[in-house]
Short mmCIF file of the C-alpha atoms (twelve columns), coordinates in Angstrom:
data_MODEL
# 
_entry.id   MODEL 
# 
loop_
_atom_site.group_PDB 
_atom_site.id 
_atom_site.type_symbol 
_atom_site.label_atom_id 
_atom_site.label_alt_id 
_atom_site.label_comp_id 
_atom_site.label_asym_id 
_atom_site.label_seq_id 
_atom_site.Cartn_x 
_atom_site.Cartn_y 
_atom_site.Cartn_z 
_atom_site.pdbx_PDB_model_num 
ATOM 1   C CA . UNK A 1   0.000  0.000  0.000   1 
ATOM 2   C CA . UNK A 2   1.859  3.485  -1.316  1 
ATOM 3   C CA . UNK A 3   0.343  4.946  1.858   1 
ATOM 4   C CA . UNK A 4   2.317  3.300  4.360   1 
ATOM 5   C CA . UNK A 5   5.171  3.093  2.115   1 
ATOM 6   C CA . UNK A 6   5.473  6.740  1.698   1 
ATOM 7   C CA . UNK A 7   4.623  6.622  5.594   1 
ATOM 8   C CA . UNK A 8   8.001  4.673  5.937   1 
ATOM 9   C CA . UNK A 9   10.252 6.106  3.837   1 
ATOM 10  C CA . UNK A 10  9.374  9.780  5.427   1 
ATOM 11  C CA . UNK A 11  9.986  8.092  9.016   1 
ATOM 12  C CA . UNK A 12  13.092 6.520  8.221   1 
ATOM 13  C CA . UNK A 13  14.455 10.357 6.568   1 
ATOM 14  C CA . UNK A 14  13.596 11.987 10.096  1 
ATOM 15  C CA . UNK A 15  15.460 8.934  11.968  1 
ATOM 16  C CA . UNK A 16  18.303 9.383  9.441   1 
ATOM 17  C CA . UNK A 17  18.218 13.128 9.825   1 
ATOM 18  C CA . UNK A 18  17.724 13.111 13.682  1 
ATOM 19  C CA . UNK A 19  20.592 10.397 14.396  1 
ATOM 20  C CA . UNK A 20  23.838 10.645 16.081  1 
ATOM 21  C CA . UNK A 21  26.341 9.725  12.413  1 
ATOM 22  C CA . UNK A 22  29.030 11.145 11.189  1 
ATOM 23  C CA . UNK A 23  27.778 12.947 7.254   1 
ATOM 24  C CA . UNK A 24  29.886 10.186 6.182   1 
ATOM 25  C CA . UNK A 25  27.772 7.638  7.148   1 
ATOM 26  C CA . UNK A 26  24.195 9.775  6.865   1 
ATOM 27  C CA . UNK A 27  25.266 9.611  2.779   1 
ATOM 28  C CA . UNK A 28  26.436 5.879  3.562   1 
ATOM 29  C CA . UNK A 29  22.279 5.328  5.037   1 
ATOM 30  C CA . UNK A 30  20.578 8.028  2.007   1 
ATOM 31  C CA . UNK A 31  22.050 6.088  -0.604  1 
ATOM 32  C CA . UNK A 32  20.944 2.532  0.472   1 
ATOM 33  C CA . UNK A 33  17.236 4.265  1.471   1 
ATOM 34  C CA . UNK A 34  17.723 5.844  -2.058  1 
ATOM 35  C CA . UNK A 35  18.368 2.560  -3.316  1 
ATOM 36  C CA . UNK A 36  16.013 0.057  -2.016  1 
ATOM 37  C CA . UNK A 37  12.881 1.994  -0.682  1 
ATOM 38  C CA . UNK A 38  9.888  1.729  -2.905  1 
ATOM 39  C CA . UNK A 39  9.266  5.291  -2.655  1 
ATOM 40  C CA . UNK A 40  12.182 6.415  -3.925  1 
ATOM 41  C CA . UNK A 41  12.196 8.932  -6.486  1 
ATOM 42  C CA . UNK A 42  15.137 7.042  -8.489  1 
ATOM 43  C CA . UNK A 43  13.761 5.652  -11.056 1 
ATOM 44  C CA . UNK A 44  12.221 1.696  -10.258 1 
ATOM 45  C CA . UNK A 45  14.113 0.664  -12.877 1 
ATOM 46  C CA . UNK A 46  17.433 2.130  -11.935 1 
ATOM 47  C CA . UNK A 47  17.962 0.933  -8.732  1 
ATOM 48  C CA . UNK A 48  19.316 -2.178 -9.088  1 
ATOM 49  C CA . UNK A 49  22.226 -0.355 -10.785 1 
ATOM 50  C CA . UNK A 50  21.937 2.504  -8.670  1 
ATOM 51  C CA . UNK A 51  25.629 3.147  -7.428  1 
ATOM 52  C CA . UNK A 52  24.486 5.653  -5.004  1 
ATOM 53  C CA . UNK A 53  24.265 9.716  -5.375  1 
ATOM 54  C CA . UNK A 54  26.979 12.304 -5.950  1 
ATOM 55  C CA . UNK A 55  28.016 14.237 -3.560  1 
ATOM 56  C CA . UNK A 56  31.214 17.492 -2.959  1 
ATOM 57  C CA . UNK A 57  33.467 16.643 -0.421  1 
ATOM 58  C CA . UNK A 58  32.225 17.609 3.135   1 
ATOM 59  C CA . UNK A 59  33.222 21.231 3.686   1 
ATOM 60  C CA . UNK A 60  33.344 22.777 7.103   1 
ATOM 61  C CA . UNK A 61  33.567 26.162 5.520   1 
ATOM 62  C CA . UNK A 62  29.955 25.749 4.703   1 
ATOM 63  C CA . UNK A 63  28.859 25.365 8.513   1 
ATOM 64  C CA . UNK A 64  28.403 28.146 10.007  1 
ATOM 65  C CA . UNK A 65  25.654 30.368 13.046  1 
ATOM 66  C CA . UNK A 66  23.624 32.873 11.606  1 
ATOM 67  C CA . UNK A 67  20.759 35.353 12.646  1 
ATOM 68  C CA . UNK A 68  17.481 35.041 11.488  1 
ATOM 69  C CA . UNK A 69  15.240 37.907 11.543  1 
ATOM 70  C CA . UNK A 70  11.932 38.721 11.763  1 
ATOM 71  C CA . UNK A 71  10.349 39.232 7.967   1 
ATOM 72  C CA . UNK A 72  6.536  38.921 6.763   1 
ATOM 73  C CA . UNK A 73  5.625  38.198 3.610   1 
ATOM 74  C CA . UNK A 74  4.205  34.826 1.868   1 
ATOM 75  C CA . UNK A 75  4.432  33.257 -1.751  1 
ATOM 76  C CA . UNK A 76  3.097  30.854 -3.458  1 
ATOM 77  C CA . UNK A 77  4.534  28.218 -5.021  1 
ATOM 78  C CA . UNK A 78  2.899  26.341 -7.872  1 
ATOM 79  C CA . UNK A 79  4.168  22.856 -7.745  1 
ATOM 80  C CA . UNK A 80  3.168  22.279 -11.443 1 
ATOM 81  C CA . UNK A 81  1.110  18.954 -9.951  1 
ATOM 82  C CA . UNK A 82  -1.419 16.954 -7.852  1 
ATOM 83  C CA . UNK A 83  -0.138 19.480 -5.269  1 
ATOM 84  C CA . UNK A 84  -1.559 22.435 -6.809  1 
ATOM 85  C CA . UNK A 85  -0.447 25.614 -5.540  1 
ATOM 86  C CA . UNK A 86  1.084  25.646 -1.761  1 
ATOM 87  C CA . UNK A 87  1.248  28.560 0.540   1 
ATOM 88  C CA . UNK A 88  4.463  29.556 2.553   1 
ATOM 89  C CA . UNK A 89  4.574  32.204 4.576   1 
ATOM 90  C CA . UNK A 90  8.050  33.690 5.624   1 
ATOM 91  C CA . UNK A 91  9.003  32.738 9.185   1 
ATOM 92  C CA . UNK A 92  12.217 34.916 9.219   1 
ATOM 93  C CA . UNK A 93  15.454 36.050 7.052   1 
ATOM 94  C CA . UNK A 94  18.261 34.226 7.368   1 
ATOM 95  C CA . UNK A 95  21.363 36.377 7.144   1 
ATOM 96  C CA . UNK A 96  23.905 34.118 5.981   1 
ATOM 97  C CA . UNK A 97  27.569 34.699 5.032   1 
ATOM 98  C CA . UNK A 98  26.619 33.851 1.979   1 
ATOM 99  C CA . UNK A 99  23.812 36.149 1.097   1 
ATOM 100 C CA . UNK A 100 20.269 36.390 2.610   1 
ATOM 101 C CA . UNK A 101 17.803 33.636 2.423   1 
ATOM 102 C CA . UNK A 102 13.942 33.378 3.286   1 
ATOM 103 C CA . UNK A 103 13.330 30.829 5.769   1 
ATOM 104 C CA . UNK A 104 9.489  29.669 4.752   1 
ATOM 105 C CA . UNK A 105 6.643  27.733 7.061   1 
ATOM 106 C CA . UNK A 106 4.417  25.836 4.565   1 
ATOM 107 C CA . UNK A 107 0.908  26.918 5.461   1 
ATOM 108 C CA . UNK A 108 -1.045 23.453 5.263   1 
ATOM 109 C CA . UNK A 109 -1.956 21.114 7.966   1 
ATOM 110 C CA . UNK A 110 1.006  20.494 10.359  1 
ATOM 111 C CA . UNK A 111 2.797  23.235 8.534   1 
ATOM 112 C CA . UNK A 112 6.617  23.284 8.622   1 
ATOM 113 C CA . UNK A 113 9.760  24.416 8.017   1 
ATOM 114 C CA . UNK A 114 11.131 24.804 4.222   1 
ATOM 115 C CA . UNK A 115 14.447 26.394 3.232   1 
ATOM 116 C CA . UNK A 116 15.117 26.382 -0.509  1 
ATOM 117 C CA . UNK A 117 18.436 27.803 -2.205  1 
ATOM 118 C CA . UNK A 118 19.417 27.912 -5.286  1 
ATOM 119 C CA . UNK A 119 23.111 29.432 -5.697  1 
ATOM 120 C CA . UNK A 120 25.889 29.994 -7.900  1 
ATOM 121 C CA . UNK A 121 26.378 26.004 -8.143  1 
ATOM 122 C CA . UNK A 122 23.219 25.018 -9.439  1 
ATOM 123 C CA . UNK A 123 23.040 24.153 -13.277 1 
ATOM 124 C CA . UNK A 124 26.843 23.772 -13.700 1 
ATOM 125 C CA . UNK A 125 26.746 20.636 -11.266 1 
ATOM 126 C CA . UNK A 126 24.204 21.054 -8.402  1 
ATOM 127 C CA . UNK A 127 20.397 20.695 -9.364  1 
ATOM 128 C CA . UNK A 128 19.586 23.827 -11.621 1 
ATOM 129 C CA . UNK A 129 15.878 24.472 -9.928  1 
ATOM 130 C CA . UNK A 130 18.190 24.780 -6.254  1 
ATOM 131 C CA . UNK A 131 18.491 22.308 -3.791  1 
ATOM 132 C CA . UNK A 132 17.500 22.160 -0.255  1 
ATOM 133 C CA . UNK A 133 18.480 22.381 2.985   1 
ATOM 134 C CA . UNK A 134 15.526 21.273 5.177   1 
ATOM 135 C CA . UNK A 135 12.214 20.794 4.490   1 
ATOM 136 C CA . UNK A 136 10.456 19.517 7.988   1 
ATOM 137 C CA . UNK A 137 7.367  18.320 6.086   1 
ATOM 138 C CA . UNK A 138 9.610  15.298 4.562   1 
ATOM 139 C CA . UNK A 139 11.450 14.267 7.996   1 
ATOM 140 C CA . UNK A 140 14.833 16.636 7.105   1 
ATOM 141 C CA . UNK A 141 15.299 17.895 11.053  1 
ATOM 142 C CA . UNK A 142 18.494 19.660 12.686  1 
ATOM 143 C CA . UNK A 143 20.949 18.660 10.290  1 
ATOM 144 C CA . UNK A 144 20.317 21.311 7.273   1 
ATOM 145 C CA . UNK A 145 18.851 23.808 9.867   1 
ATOM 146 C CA . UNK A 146 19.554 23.755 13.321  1 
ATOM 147 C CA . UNK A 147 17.502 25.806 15.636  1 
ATOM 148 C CA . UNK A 148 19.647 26.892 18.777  1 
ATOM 149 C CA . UNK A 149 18.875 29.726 21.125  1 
ATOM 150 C CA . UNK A 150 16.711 32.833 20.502  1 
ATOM 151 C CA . UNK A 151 17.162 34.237 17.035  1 
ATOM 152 C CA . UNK A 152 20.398 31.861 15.783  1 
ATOM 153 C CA . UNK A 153 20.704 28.778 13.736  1 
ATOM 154 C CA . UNK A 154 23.270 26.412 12.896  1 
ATOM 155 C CA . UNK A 155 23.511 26.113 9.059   1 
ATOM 156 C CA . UNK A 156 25.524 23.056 7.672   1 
ATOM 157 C CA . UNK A 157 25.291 23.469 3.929   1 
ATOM 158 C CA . UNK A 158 26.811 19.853 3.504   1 
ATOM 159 C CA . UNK A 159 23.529 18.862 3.785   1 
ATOM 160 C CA . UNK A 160 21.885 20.332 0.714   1 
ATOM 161 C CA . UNK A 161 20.258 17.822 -1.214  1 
ATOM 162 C CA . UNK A 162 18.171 17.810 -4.396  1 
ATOM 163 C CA . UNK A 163 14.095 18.032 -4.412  1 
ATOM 164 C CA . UNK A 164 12.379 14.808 -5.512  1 
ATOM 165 C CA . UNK A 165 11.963 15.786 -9.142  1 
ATOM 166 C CA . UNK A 166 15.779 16.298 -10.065 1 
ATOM 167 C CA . UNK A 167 15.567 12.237 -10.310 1 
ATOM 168 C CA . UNK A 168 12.581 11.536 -12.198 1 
ATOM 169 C CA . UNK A 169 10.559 13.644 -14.087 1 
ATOM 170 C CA . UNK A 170 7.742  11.839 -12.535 1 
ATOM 171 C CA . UNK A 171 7.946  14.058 -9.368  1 
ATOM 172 C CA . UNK A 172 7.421  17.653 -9.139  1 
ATOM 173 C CA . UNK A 173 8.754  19.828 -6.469  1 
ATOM 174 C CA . UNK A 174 8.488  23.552 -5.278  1 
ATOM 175 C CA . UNK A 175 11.778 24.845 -6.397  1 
ATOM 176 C CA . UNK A 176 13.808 28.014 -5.051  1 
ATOM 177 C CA . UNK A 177 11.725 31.549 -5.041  1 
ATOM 178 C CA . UNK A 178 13.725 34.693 -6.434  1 
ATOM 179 C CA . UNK A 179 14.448 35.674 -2.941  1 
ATOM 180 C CA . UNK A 180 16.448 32.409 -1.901  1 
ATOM 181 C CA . UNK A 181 18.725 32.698 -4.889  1 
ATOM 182 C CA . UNK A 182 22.096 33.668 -3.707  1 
ATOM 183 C CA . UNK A 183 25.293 34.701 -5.827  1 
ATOM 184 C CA . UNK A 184 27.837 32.832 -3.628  1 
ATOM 185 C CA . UNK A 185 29.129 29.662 -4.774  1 
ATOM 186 C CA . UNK A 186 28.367 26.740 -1.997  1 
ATOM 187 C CA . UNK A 187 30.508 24.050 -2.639  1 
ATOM 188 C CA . UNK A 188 29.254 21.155 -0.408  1 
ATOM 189 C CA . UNK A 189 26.096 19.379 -0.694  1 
ATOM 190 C CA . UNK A 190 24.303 16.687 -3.668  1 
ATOM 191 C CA . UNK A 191 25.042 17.292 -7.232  1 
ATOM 192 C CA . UNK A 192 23.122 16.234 -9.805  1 
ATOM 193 C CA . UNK A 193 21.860 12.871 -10.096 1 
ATOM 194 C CA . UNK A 194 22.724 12.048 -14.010 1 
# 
């Protein structure tokens, strides 16, 4: 049943996400959920030669504390599918040493956390429609995006991975807004799957 399925695969992201491993061996655990798990967005039939997903070299010059401030605002996204059109409203603005980025709670049910970016990288080996670097919805906690005290978070930008539909056309995502696209260059995260 794709139900329960999709139930699993989002549990075992947020244990993956929320366990005590080295990046090292979270890529080691994506790559076998990537895969194996029916709900996968690699392709069924690629993933019995699926070798795993490319990745830059970790990059601690990537991790770093910044401020988020308070910002109002919301956008809507049109996800091009079933999906339809889905509301985010900004939660804050993230300023980053690598430019400012919207930090966006999806308005639905449950809501959530989203942070999209699409920089300098993307379409000359990252994902061209961005990548991201949590979205709370799909299980992606505190390793992205990590709240700490007051008005700080912990950004590790090692942890930017592609949305569903940069492996297989038959997925479509809410990609990057104008706002989160940033000049800089981040050189750490997933690159393209093909």
């Amino acid at each position: 049943m794709q139900a329960l399925e999709l139930t699993d695969y989002r549990a075992t992201v947020a244990r993956m996400y929320l366990a005590d491993t080295s990046l090292e061996e979270f890529r080691a655990e994506r790559d076998k959920l990537f895969g194996t798990h029916p709900q996968s967005a690699i392709p069924e039939d690629e993933r019995g030669s699926f070798a795993g997903l490319r990745y830059l070299p970790r990059n601690d010059d990537v991790i770093v504390e910044a401020t988020v401030r308070p910002a109002s605002g919301s956008i809507d996204i049109d996800t091009g599918g079933p999906d339809g059109v889905v509301h985010y409203d900004r939660a804050g603005v993230i300023e980053s040493p690598f430019g400012e980025l919207s930090l966006w709670w999806i308005a639905a049910y449950g809501g959530g956390l989203f942070l999209p970016v699409r920089d300098a990288t993307c379409g000359k080996g990252a994902y061209g429609g961005g990548r991201y670097l949590t979205d709370t919805v799909k299980g992606t906690h505190g390793r992205g995006l990590q709240p700490l005290s007051g008005d700080r978070v912990r950004l590790d930008f090692n942890y930017l991975y592609n949305p569903s539909c940069a492996y297989n056309d038959a997925w479509l995502c809410p990609l990057a807004p104008p706002e989160n696209t940033i000049p800089a260059a981040i050189e750490a995260g997933e690159l393209t799957y093909h």
